[in-house]
Each structure stands twice: as C-alpha cells, then as structure tokens.
ZAMARGU-4260 file (C-alpha; in steps of 0.2 Angstrom, whole numbers, plus 5000, padded with zeros to 4 digits):
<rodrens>
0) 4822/4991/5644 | 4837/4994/5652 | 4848/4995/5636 | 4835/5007/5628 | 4836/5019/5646
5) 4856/5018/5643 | 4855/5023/5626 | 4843/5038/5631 | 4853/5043/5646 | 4867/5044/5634
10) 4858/5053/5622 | 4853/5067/5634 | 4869/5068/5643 | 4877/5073/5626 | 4865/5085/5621
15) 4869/5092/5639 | 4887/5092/5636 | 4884/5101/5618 | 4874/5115/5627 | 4887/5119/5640
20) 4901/5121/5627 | 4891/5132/5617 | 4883/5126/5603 | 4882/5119/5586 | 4897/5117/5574
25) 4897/5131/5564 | 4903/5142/5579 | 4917/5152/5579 | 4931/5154/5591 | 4934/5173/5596
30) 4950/5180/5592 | 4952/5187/5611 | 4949/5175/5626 | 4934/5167/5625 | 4927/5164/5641
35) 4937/5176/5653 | 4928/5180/5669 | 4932/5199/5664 | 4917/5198/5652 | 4928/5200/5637
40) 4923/5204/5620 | 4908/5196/5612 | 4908/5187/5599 | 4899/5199/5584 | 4904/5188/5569
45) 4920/5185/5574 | 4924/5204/5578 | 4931/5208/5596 | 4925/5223/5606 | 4941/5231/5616
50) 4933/5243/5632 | 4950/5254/5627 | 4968/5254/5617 | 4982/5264/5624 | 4995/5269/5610
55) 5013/5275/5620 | 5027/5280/5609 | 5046/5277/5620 | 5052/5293/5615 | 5042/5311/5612
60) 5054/5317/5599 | 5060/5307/5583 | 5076/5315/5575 | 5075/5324/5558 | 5089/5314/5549
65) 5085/5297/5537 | 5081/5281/5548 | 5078/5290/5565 | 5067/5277/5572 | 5055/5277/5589
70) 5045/5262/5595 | 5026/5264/5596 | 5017/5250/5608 | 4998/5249/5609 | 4990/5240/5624
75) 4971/5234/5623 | 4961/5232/5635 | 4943/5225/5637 | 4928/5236/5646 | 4934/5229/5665
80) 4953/5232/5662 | 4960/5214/5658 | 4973/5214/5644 | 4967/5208/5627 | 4979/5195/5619
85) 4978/5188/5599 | 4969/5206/5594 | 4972/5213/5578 | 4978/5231/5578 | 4979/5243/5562
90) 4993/5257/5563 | 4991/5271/5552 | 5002/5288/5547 | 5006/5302/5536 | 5024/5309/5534
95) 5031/5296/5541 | 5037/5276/5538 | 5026/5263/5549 | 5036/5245/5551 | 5024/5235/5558
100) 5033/5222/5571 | 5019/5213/5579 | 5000/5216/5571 | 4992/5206/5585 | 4994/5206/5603
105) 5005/5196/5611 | 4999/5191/5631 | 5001/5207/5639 | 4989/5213/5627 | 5002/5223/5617
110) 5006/5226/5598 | 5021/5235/5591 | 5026/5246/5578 | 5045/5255/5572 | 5040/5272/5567
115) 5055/5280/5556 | 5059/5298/5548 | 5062/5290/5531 | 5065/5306/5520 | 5058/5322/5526
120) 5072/5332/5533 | 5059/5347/5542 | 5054/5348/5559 | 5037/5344/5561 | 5022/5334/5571
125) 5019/5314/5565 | 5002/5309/5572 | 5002/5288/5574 | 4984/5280/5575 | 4983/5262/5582
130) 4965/5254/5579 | 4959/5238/5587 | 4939/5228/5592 | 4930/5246/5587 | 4942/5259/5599
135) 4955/5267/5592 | 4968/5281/5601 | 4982/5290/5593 | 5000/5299/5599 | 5008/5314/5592
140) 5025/5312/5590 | 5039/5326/5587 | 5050/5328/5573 | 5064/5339/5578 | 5084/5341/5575
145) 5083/5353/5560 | 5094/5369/5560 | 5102/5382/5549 | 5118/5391/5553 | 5126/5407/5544
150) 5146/5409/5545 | 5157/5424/5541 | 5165/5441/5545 | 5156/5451/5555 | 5163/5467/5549
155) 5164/5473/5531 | 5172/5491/5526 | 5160/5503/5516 | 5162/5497/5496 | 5169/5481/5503
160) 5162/5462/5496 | 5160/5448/5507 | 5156/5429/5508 | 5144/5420/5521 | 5142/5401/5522
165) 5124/5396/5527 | 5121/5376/5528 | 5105/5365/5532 | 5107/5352/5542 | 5096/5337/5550
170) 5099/5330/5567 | 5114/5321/5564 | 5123/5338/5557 | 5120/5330/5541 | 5118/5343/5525
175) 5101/5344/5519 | 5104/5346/5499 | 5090/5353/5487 | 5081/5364/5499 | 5077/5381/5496
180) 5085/5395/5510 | 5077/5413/5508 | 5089/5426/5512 | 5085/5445/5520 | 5095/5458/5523
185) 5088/5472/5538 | 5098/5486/5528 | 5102/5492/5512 | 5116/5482/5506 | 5117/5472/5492
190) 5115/5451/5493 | 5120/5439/5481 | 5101/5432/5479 | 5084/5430/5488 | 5085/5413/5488
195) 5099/5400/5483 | 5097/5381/5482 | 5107/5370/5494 | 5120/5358/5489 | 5126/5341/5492
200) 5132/5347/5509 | 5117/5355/5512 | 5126/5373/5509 | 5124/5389/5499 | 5137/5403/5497
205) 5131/5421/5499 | 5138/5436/5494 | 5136/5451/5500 | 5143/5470/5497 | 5142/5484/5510
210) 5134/5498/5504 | 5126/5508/5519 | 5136/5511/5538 | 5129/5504/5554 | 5123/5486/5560
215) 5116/5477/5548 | 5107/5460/5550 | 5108/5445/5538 | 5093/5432/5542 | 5092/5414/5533
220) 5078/5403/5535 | 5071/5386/5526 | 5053/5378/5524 | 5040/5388/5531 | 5025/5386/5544
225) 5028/5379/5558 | 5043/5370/5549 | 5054/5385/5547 | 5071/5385/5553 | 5079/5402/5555
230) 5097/5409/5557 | 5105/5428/5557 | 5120/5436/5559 | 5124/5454/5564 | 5134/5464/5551
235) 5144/5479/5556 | 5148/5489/5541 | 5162/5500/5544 | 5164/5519/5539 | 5182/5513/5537
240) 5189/5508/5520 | 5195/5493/5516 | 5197/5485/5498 | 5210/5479/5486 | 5217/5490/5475
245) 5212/5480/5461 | 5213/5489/5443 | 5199/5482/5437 | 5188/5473/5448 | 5176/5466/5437
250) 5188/5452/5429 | 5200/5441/5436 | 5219/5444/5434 | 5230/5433/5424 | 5248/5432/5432
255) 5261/5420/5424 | 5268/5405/5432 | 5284/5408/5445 | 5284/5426/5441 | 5277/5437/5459
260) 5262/5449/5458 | 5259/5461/5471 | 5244/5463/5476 | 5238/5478/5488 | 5226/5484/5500
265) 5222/5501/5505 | 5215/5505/5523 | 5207/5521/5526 | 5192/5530/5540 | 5187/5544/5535
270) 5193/5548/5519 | 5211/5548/5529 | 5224/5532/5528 | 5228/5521/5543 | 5244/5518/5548
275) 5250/5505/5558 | 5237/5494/5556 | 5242/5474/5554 | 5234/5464/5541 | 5235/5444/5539
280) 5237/5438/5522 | 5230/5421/5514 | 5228/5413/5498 | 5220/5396/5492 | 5234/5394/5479
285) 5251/5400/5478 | 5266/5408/5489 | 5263/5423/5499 | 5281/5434/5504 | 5271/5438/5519
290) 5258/5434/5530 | 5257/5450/5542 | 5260/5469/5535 | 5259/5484/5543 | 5251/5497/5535
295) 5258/5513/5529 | 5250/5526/5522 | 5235/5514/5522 | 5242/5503/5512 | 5248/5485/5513
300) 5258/5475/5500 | 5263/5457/5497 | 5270/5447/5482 | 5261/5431/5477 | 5268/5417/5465
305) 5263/5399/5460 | 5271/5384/5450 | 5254/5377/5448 | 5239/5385/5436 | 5225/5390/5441
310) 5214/5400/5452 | 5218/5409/5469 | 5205/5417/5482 | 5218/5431/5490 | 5210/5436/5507
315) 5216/5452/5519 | 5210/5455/5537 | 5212/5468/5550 | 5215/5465/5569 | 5194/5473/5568
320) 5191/5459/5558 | 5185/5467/5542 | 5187/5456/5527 | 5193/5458/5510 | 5198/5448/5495
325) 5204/5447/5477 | 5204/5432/5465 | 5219/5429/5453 | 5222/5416/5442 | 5239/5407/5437
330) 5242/5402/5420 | 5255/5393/5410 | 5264/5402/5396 | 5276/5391/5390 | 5270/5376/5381
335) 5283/5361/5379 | 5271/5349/5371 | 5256/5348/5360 | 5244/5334/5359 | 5231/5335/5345
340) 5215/5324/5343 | 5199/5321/5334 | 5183/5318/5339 | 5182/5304/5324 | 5195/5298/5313
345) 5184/5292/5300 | 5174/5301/5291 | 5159/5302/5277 | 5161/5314/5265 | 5155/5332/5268
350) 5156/5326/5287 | 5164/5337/5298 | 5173/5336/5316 | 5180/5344/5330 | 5201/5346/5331
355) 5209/5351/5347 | 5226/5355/5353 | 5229/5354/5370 | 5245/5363/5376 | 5256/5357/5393
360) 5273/5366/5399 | 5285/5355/5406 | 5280/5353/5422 | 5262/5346/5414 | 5253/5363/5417
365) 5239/5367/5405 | 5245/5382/5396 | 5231/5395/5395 | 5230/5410/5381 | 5242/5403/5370
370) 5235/5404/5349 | 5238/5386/5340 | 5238/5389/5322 | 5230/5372/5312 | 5235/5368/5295
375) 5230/5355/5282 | 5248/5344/5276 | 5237/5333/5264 | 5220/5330/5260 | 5215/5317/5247
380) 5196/5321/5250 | 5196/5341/5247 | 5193/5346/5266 | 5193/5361/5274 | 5196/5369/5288
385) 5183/5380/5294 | 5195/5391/5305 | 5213/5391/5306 | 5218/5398/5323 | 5211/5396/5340
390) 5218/5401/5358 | 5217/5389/5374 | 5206/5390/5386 | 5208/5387/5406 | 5209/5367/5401
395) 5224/5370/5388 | 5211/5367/5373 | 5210/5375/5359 | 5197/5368/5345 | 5193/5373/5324
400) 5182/5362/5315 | 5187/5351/5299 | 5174/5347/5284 | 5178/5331/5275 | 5180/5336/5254
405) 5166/5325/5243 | 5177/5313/5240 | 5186/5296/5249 | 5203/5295/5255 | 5216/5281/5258
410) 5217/5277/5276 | 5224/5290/5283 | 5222/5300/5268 | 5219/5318/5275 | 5232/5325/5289
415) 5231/5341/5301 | 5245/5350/5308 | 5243/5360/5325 | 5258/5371/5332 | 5259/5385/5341
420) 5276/5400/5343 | 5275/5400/5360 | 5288/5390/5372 | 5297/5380/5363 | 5285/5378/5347
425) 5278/5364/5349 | 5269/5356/5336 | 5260/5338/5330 | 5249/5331/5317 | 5235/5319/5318
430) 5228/5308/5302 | 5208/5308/5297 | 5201/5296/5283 | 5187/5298/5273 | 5179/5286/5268
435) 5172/5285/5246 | 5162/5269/5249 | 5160/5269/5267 | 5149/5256/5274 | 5134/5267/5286
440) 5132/5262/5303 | 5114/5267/5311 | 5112/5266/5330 | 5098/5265/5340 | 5089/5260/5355
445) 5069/5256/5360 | 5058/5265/5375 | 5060/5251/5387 | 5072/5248/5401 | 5075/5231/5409
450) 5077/5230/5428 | 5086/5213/5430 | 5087/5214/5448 | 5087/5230/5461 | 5102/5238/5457
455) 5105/5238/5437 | 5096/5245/5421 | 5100/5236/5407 | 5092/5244/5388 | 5094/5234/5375
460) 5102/5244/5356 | 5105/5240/5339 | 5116/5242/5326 | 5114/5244/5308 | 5127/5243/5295
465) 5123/5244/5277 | 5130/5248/5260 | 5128/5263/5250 | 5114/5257/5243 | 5104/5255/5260
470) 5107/5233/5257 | 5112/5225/5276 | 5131/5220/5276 | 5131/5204/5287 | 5146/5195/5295
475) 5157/5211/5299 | 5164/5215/5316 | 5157/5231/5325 | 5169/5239/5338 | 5161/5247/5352
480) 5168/5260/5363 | 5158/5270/5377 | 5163/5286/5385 | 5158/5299/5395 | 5157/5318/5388
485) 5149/5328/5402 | 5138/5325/5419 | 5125/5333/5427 | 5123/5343/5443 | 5106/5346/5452
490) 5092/5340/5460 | 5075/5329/5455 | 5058/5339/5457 | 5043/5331/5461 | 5032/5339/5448
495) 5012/5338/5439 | 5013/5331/5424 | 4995/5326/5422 | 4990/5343/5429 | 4977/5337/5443
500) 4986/5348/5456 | 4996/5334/5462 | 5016/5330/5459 | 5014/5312/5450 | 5032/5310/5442
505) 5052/5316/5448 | 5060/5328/5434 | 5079/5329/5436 | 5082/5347/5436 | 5098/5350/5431
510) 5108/5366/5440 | 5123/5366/5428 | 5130/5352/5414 | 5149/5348/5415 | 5162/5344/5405
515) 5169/5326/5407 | 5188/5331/5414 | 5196/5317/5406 | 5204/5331/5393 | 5216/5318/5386
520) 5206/5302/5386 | 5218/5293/5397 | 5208/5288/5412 | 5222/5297/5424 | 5219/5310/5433
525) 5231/5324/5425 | 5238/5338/5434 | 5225/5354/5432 | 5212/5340/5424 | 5203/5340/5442
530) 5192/5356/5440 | 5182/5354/5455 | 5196/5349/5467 | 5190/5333/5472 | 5204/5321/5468
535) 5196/5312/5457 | 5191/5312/5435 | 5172/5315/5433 | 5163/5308/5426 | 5167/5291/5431
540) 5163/5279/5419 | 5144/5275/5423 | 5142/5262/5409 | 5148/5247/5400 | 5142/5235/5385
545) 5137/5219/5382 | 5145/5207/5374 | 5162/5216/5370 | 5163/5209/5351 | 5148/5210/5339
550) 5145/5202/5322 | 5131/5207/5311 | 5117/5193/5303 | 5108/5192/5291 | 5099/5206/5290
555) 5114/5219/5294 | 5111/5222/5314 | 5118/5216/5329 | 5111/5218/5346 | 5119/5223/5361
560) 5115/5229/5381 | 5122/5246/5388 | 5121/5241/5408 | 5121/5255/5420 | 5118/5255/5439
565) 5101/5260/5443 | 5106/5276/5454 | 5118/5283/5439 | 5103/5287/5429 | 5099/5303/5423
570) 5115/5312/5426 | 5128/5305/5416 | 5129/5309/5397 | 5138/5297/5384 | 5145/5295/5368
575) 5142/5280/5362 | 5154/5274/5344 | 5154/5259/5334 | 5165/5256/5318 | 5169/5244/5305
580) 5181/5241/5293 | 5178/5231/5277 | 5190/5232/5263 | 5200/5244/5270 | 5186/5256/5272
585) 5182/5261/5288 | 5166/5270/5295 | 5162/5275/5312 | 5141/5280/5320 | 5139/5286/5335
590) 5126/5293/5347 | 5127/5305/5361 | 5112/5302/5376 | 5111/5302/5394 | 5107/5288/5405
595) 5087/5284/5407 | 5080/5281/5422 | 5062/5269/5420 | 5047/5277/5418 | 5041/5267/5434
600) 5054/5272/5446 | 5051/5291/5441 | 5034/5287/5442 | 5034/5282/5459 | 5032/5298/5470
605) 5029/5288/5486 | 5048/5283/5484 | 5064/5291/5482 | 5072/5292/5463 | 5085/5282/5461
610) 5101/5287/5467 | 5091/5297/5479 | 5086/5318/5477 | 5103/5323/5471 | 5114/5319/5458
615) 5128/5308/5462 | 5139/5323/5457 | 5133/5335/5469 | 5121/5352/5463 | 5129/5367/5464
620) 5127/5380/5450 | 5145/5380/5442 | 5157/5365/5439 | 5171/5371/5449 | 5161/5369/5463
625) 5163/5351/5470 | 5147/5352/5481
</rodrens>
C-alpha cells in the first residue's frame, strides 16, 4: 500500500508541477519577457503586443551631400511602461538608405537603425517608420544643406556682354552635376539660355548682354516644390559705354606668335568719351604691356603677345566695376617639322584611309592655318588621292583621303608625300601597302558581358581570318592593338523604356563627344595636345586585352577578352585593330565601339550606374571645357 500511495503522490505532484509552469510541450516561449509582473505581452501565437514604440532620431536635420548619416533608436514598451527586450522591430523609408544595426531590442527595450542621404542631393523631408508587437510610430527627419550661388560683375555698360558663374552645391560645398538650373531675367536683356545643365563641379556659365538701362535682376533656382533652391543677383546696367573695339565681334581674332596686338576699349556716357578713367587689364594667356590705363578720349590701349598657341579671354574693368572682354587666339605660323600618319598602313584594294600632317614650329607649337600640299611619289596599286591640299586646324592637323588602286602592292608599295611652303618647308612621306591576296580579318563580339568580380567587365571577341575564298587560315599570329579615338561627356538619364510611366533603365546621354588628344599617338602629353587644360591626355586608356599574342585553329578564329573597369563603361569610344601577315602579305580589321555597360547594371534603377551619374570626363557641352 504504501509503495502504490508513493507512486500516486508522485504522480500528482508532477502533474502539479506541469500545471504551474504552464502546460504541455508544444508551448511556445514569447519573444518578450514572459512572465513579468508588468503584464507583458500575451502570447498570440508567438506575436508580442507592445502597449507603445517610441522612434527618436539624434539629429532633426540629415546633410544633403552622399553618406550623411543620423542615428534612428526606437524604444518599446509594453501597456504599463516596462521596456520590452528581444522584440522584433521593422524600419521602413522612402528617399532615403535604412542600415539596420540591431533588428531586435536589446535590454533597455531599444532597436537601432543608421539612416544615410545615399544619392539625392535636394532638400527635402525623410519620413522613418519603426513597427514592433502591432504599434507602430514614425519621425520626420530634415534633409537640408543644398544651395545655389550666382557670381559676377554687377555692373555691365549698355551693348556690353557678361559672364555669371552659378554652381549647385550639397552640404559639404560639393558640386551637384547633372541637375537642371532655370535662369530668369526681371528685365529685358538677353541671357545665354533658360535653362543649362550643371557640370562636374556642379556649375553652369551664363551669359548675358545688356540691352535696357536700370537695375536688373538675375534669379537662378534648381528642383522645384518644396525642394527649390534659389539665388539672384542685382544687375546695374550702365548708360555708360563700355566695349572693345573689336572689328568684328562675331569671330575670334587670330594674332601670330611673339608679334603684339593691341587691343582697345572705348569708354563713353552719354554719347561723350571719359577721360581719366583707370582701367585694369587681364588675360588668361599671353603678355599684357600694361595692366592699368588711363583713358583718353575714352579710350584705353594695350599690346598683348604670347610664345604659346592658343586661346585668350582679354578682360577690361573700370574703377565702377563695369566689365568687358575680347577673346583672341595665338597661333603658330612657322612650321619646322611635319609628321605624317595613316589611320591603316595596310590596305584591301579599293580601301580607302585617312592621311594627316600634323605641323609643330620649333618651339613644338601646333602650327594652325598653314595649307600642306599631299602628293602620291609611287603607287603600285593605282591609288588616288581624293583631295590634294588641306589647311591645319587648331590641333596642327590637316587630313585628305587615299583610295587604294584595284590592284596589290609590294610592302610598302604605295608612298605619300605631305609638305607645306611655310616656315621652313617642311615635308615627309609615309608608306601604305596594298594588299593583292590579302588574308580578311573579321572581328566581332556577342551581347554578353561577364562581371568577374565588382569592379571589371570582361566581353569576350573573336577573330576571323580567312582566304580569298572565304576558307579559315589556321596557325597565323594576330596582332592586337587597342586605342582610344574619342570620349564622351554627359550625364545618364533615368528613362521609360517599357513605357508604363515609370524610369525602368539609365540612358547615357551624351552632352558633347571628344576627340582623343593623343594627336601623335605617343602617350605624352605634347605641348598644345591638352585642350581642356587639365594636365593630363584624355582619353586615358580605359582598356586592355587578353592574352597579348593570338594564334588561329582550326577553323580560322582566335578568341580573346577586352577588360575594362566597370565605371569606364559607356563613355570611352575605341578602335580596336588586328593584323596578320602571311607570305609577305599583310592585312589589317578593325572595329570602332564604345565600351558597354550590362544590361543588369543599367537596369538597376534602384542603384546608381556605374561609375556614378556623370561621365568620368566631366559633362559640359564643349571639349574645351574641362568640367
């Protein structure tokens, strides 16, 4: 009897014990505290019910420029005010990045979030939502720092043209490129443009040309709404006048090299010239004789000179502060040496390539507005020129076209004399050959891009060589050689392709295409070879190949990888060559593209292209323009 109470005694006690910790085994424990003597949460199939969350943000204002960053702490409590550890919380936002740093509470009932300004340079409101056990509360925080600022004179004579610098910038004074600044005038003088695009230093030059008297107000302003950012400057135009006597004002002058131009302003009110008046003299290339004048008979005269070409902004200001200028440019007229070159050396009958001469004094100036005469001193092939004089440009150049005859040539069967009667005449000759039974190289790539890691494209290409005939030619070398031929400037646009309403892809939208600088082909930076004054050759070179040597199979092809960093893409154009030689004949394909971006990282609107909004080489409209 006794054995059996024991056994029973035990038995009830457990059942006892089971009851007071509540329940069977399939129970669940709650994610808050369960058993507080707050009366916390109930367990609702393992949901928790928080009485309130409290979302704080450290700062009120988050800065406008990329990576400004505020710290977001929610608090939940339960319905009698104890803190609720181990609760999930959900934050949520629009406009704005959201780095989770602890999804659940710690002890004190708190959860934490990094919000950061990733790419959206306007000032603006960023709503936050933190959710947690049903309850949910949410902060508004500020995005602010933005500005807009316009500079220059703020006097211009009647008939007078003047220049205002207007830049964009976020809350680390940083340029804001590719936005669009409206521009208003309160008169009725002339600006420039409605609108202009910024560039990669988030600036836009405006012009603008006084045609009415009186005070006249200049307002820039970006975005719009409550994001708008506005600046103005007031504008006196003077009754005086005050402008370069400038025979023709429409083109810009050409002065020799070391040999002074004087250049003249003519001050007047009224119809009557100002005497006395001191004028300060500048220029952005060249020798002034003078740098203050007194007028006379309202005018005021200095000499300028230069031993360097090219272009000079010549600016004159009275003690009022009213503005003018006159551009100039200085060229070389007395060439010492002439380098002549070929786009391709070998050629297929009836082909036809471009021949330049490129003209340099002695002191390596590009020689501008000189003729070169070309000439054929033998062709084997039958050729032609298609023109047989050409004048240099700005960059010393000057380019005819030559047509290769029916027939093949011995290497180097077909030469081509350039000379010019200027300086000291020089002259040079450069040798082509044209190819009878030429082998045909075809090049060519597929549609896909392989993204070996983060950083790099690599798209794979082919190429063909074959006979006359069309048959493969196997086991010859194929010489490759990669060079840049222009770059791009501008922007990508976030644009509807699929035409729901919605920008689904980035579209590079190109604001001007550039000449590559390296005139010579020498990969140093030659004097007057930096057009855009940044001290450096662009394009640099954005590409190479893999591997270096090629052999054809069987079939006539070798493969190969062009391997470009990601953020290069779309904004560097290339000529791609290969050659082979069999037999002594030579023959030369090439193709001309510009560096592709993957469909999926244009497709990507939710991210910034690669490389970022602007091209790595700025987006202003003109090449001369290093912005």
């Amino acid at each position: 009897m006794s054995g059996k109470f024991g056994l029973t005694m035990a038995a009830s006690l457990l059942s006892l014990l089971l009851v007071a910790c509540g329940g069977d085994s399939g129970s669940s424990p709650l994610a808050g505290p369960g058993n507080n003597t707050g009366g916390g949460g109930d367990d609702d199939g393992g949901q928790v019910t928080a009485g309130s969350i409290n979302l704080l943000s450290d700062s009120p204002q988050i800065g406008t420029a990329a990576n400004s960053q505020v710290t977001l702490t929610a608090t939940v409590q339960d319905s009698n005010g104890v803190l609720l550890p181990e609760v999930p919380v959900t934050f949520s936002t629009s406009g704005a990045a959201l780095q989770v740093v602890n999804a659940v509470t710690d002890p004190n009932g708190n959860a934490q979030a990094i919000l950061t300004n990733s790419s959206n340079p306007q000032n603006r409101t960023i709503s936050v939502t933190a959710t947690a056990g049903g309850q949910s509360d949410t902060v508004s925080v500020q995005a602010t720092g933005t500005g807009i600022s316009i500079s220059g004179p703020t006097a211009v004579s009647i008939g007078a043209t003047a220049s205002y610098a207007v830049r964009l910038t976020d809350s680390n004074g940083n340029g804001i490129s590719g936005e669009t600044v409206s521009v208003s005038s309160s008169g009725s003088n002339t600006l420039t443009s409605a609108s202009q695009t910024t560039s990669a230093t988030g600036t836009v030059s405006l012009g603008f040309t006084a045609n009415t008297g009186g005070t006249d107000t200049i307002t820039v302003s970006a975005y719009s709404g409550s994001s708008t950012v506005q600046a103005s400057i007031d504008v006196q135009v003077d009754q005086d006048s005050f402008l370069f006597n400038d025979p023709d004002p429409t083109q810009i002058e050409t002065v020799n090299l070391n040999t002074p131009e004087t250049v003249t302003v003519v001050l007047t009110s009224g119809g009557a010239p100002v005497n006395g008046e001191t004028i300060t003299f500048s220029a952005t290339r060249g020798t002034l004789s003078a740098t203050q004048v007194s007028t006379a008979n309202g005018e005021a005269s200095v000499d300028i000179s230069s031993s360097t070409a090219g272009p000079s902004i010549i600016s004159a200001t009275t003690s009022d502060g009213l503005t003018a200028t006159r551009q100039i440019e200085f060229v070389a007229t007395n060439p010492t040496s002439l380098i002549i070159q070929a786009n391709d050396t070998q050629l297929n009958p009836q082909q036809e390539t471009e021949i330049t001469a490129v003209l340099r004094d002695a002191q390596n100036n590009l020689v501008k507005g000189q003729p070169v005469t070309f000439s054929i001193v033998t062709d084997e092939s039958n050729g032609q020129l298609l023109e047989s004089q050409a004048t240099t440009d700005s960059l010393g150049r000057a380019t005819v076209t030559y047509q290769a005859g029916n027939s093949g040539t011995a290497s180097d069967g077909v030469v081509i004399q350039a000379q010019t009667s200027a300086g000291t005449q020089p002259s040079s000759t450069i040798s082509l050959t044209v190819g009878g039974q030429a082998l045909r190289i075809t090049l060519g790539t597929g549609n896909e891009i392989i993204e070996p890691d983060s950083v790099r494209y690599d798209r794979e290409w082919v190429a063909f060589v074959t006979d006359v005939n069309g048959a493969p030619v196997s086991g010859v070398n194929v010489e490759l050689k990669l060079l840049p031929i222009s770059y791009g400037k501008g922007v990508y646009v976030a644009t509807d392709i699929d035409g729901d309403g919605e920008p689904d892809q980035w579209v590079p939208n190109r604001s001007a295409t550039c000449d590559a600088e390296d005139v010579n082909l020498n990969g140093i930076l030659d004097q007057n070879e930096d057009q855009n004054n940044n001290q450096k050759l662009e394009p640099s070179n954005d590409a190479t190949f893999a591997p270096a040597t090629l052999t054809t199979g069987d079939d006539g092809s070798a493969m190969f990888s062009l391997l470009y960093p990601q953020s290069n893409c779309s904004w560097a154009d290339f000529r791609l060559t290969a050659t082979v030689e069999v037999e002594g004949s030579e023959s030369q394909g090439t193709a001309e593209f510009t560096l592709s971006c993957s469909a999926s990282d244009l497709n990507n609107i939710e991210a910034s292209p690669p490389g970022g909004i602007e091209s790595k080489y700025g987006s202003a409209a003109i090449c001369s323009d290093p912005n």
